[in-house]
N, C-alpha and C positions, 0 to 999 in steps of 0.2 A: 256835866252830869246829864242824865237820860241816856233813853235808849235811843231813840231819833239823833239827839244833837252827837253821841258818844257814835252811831253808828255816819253819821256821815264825817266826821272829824278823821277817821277809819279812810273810810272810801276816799276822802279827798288828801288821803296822805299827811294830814297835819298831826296826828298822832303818834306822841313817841312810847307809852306808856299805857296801858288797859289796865282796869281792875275789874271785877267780876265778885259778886256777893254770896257765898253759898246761899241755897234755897230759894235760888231764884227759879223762877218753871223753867220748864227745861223748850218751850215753844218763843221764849227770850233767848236763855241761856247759848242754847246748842248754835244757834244762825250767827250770834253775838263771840261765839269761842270759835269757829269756822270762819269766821271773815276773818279775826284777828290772824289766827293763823294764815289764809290767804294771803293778809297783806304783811305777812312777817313784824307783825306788832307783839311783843312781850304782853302776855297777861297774865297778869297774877290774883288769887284767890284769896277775899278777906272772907272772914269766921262769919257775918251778918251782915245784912241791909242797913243795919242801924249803926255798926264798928263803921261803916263804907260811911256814911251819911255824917258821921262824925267826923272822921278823917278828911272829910271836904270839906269843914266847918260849917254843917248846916245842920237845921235840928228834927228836918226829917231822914228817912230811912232813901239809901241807894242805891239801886240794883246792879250800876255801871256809872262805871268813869272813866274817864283819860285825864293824863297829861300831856298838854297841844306842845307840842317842837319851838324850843324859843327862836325867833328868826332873827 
């Protein structure tokens, strides 16, 4: 989770999975939906930062996540 650790997980290919939180700004969002696609990562859109944040088991709000590549 984060945008840092979620974007270099991205970049270093360890990423099989992206999520992405509606109403996230769009100076996150857009660079964050662009890499993904660059590097052929599946992302998909939860309803809130707060559904995202739950879904990760943690009990603040999440603007991004992945799921790293089992090795």
């Amino acid at each position: 989770m984060g945008i840092k650790q979620c974007t270099k997980a991205v970049n270093d290919g360890l990423a099989e999975q992206a999520y992405l939180a509606n109403g996230v700004a769009p100076d996150i969002a857009e660079p964050f939906r662009k890499l993904c696609e660059k590097c052929g990562i599946p992302l998909k859109m939860v309803a809130s930062k707060k559904e995202l944040g739950s879904l990760c088991g943690i009990d603040v709000d999440a603007s991004v996540a992945v799921i790293l590549k089992q090795e």
